[in-house]
DRENLO-208285 format. One record per residue (C-alpha): x, y, z; residue in three letters; residue number from 1. Coordinates in nm, 2 decimals, m for minus. Example, Ala and Ser with C-alpha at 12.3 -4.5 7.8 and 13.67 -1.06 7.14 Angstrom:
<fiti><c1>1.23</c1><c2>m0.45</c2><c3>0.78</c3><code>ALA</code><pos>1</pos></fiti>
<fiti><c1>1.37</c1><c2>m0.11</c2><c3>0.71</c3><code>SER</code><pos>2</pos></fiti>
This chain:
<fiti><c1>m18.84</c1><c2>m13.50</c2><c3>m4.07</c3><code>UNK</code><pos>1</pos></fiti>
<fiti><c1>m18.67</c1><c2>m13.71</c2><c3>m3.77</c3><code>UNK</code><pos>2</pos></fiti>
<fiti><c1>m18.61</c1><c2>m13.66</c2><c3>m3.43</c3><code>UNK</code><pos>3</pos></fiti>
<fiti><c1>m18.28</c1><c2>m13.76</c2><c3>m3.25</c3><code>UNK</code><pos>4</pos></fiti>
<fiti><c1>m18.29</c1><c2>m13.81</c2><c3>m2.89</c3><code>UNK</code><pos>5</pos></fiti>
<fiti><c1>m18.60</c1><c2>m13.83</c2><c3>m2.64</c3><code>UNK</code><pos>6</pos></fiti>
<fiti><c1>m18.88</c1><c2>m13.62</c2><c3>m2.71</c3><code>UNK</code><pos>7</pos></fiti>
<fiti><c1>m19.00</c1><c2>m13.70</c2><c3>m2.39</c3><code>UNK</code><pos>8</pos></fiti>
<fiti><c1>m18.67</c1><c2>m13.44</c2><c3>m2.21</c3><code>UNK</code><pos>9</pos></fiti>
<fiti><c1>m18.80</c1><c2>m13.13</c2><c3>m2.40</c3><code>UNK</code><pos>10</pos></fiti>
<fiti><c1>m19.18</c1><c2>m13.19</c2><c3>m2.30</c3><code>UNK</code><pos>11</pos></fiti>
<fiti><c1>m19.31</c1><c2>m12.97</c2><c3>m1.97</c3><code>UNK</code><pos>12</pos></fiti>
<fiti><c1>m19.01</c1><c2>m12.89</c2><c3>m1.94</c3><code>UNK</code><pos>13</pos></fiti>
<fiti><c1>m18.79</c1><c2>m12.50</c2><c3>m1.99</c3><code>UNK</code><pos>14</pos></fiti>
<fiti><c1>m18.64</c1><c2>m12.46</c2><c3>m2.29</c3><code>UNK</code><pos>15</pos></fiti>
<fiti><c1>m18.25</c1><c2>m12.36</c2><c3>m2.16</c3><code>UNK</code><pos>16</pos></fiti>
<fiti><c1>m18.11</c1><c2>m12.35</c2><c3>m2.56</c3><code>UNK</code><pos>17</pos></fiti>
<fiti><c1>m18.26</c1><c2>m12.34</c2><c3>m2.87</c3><code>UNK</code><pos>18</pos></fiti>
<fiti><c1>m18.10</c1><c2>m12.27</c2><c3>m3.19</c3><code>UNK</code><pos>19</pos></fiti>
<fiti><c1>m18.11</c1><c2>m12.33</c2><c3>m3.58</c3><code>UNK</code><pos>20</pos></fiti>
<fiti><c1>m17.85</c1><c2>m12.49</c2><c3>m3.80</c3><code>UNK</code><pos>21</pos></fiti>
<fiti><c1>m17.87</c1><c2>m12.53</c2><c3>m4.16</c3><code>UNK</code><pos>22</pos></fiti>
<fiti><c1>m17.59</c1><c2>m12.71</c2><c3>m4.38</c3><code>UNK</code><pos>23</pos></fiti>
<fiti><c1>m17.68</c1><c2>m12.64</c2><c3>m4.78</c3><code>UNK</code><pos>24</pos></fiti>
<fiti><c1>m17.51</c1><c2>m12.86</c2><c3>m4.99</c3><code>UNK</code><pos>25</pos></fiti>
<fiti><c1>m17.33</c1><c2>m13.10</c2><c3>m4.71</c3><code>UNK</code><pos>26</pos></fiti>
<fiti><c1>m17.48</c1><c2>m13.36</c2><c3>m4.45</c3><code>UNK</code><pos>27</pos></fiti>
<fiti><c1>m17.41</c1><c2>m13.35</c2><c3>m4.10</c3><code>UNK</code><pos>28</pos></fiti>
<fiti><c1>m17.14</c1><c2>m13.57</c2><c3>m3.95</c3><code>UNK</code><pos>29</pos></fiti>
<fiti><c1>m17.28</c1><c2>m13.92</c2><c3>m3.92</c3><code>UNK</code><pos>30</pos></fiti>
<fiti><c1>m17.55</c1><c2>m13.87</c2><c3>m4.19</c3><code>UNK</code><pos>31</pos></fiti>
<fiti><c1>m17.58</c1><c2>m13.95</c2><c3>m4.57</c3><code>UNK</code><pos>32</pos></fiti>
<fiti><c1>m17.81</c1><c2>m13.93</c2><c3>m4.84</c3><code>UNK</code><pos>33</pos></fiti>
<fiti><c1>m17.82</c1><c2>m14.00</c2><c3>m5.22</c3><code>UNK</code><pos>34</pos></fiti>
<fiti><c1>m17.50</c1><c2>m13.91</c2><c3>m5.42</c3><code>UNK</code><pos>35</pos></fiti>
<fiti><c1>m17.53</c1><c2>m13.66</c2><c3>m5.71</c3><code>UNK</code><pos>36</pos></fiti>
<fiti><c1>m17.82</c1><c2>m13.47</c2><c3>m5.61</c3><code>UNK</code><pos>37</pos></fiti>
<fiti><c1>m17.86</c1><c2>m13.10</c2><c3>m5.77</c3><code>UNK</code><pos>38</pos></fiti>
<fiti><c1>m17.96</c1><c2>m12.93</c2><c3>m5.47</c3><code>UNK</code><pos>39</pos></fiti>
<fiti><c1>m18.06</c1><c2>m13.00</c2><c3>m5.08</c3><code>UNK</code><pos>40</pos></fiti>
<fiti><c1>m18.03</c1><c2>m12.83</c2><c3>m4.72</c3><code>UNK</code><pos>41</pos></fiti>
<fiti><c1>m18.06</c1><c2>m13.00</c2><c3>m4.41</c3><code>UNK</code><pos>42</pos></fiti>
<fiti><c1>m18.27</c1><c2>m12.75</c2><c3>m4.12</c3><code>UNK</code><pos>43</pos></fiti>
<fiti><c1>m18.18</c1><c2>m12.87</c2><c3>m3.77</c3><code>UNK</code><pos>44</pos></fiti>
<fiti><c1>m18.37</c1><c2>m12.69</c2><c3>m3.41</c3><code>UNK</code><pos>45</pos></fiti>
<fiti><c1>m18.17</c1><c2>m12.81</c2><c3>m3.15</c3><code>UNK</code><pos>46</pos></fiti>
<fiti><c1>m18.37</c1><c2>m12.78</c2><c3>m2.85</c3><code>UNK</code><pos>47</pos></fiti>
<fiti><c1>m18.20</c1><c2>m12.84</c2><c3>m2.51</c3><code>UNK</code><pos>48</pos></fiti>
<fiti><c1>m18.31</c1><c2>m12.87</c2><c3>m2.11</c3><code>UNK</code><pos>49</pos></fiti>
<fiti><c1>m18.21</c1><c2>m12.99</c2><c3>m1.82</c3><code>UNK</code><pos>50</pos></fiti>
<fiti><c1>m18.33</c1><c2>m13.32</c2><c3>m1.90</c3><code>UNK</code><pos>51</pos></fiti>
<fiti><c1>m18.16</c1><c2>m13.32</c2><c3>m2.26</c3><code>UNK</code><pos>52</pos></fiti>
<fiti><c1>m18.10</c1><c2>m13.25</c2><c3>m2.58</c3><code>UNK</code><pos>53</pos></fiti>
<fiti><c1>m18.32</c1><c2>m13.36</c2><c3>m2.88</c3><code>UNK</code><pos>54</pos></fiti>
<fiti><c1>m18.23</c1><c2>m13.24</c2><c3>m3.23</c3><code>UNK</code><pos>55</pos></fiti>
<fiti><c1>m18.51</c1><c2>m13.17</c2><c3>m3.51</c3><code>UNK</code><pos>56</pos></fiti>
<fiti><c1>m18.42</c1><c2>m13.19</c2><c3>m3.88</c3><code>UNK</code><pos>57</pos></fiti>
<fiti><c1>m18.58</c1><c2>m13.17</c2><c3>m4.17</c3><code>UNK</code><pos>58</pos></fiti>
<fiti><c1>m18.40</c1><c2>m13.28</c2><c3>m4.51</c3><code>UNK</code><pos>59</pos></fiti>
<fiti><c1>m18.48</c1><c2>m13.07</c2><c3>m4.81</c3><code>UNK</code><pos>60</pos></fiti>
<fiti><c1>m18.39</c1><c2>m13.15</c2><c3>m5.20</c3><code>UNK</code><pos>61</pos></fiti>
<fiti><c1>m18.49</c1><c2>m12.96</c2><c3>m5.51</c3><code>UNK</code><pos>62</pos></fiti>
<fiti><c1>m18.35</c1><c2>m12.93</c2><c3>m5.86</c3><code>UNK</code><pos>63</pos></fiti>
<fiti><c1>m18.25</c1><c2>m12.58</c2><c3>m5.75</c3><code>UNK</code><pos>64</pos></fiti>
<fiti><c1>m18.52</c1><c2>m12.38</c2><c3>m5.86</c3><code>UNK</code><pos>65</pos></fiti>
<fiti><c1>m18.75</c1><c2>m12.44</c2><c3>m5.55</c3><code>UNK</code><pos>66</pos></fiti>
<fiti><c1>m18.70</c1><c2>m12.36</c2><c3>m5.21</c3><code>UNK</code><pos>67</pos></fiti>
<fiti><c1>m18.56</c1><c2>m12.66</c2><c3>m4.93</c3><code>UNK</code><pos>68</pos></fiti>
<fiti><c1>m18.59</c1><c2>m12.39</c2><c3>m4.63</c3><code>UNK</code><pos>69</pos></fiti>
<fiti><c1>m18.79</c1><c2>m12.46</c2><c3>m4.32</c3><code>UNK</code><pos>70</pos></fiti>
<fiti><c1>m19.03</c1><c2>m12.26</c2><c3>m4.12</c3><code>UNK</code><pos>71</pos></fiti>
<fiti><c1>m19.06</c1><c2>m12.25</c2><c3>m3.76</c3><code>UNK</code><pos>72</pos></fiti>
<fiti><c1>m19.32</c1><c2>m12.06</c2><c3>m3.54</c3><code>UNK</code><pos>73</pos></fiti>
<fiti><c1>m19.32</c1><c2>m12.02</c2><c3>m3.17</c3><code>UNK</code><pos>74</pos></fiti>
<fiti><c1>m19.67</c1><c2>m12.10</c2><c3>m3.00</c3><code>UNK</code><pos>75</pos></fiti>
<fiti><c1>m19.76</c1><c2>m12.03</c2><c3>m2.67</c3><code>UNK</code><pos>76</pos></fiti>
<fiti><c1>m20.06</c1><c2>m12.15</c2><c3>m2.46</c3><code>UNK</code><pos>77</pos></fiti>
């Protein structure tokens, strides 16, 4: 797991967007991992406020036969 942007713009503050996005088999733009890999899926939460926007992800690799997904739960005080 690795965040990109400032943690600091989602914390106290209202969460205006959030959303999921998952690429199986492909990396985002502007990222790369090991070539010739059997199976992997990359899990992105994109949460955005007024402040900002900071991207989660989570990179997931397996030799196909276990799962790469993510699992995200919403907890309120």
């Amino acid at each position: 797991m690795d965040i990109n942007g400032n943690i600091e713009d989602i914390i106290g503050s209202e969460i205006l967007l959030a959303e999921e996005i998952i690429y199986e088999d492909k990396n985002p733009k502007g990222i790369a991992v090991p070539e010739n890999q059997d199976s992997f899926t990359w899990t992105i939460y994109r949460l955005s406020t007024i402040k900002g926007i900071v991207d989660i992800r989570w990179y997931g690799q397996s030799n196909g036969y276990f799962s790469e997904s993510v699992s995200f739960k919403y907890v309120s005080n």
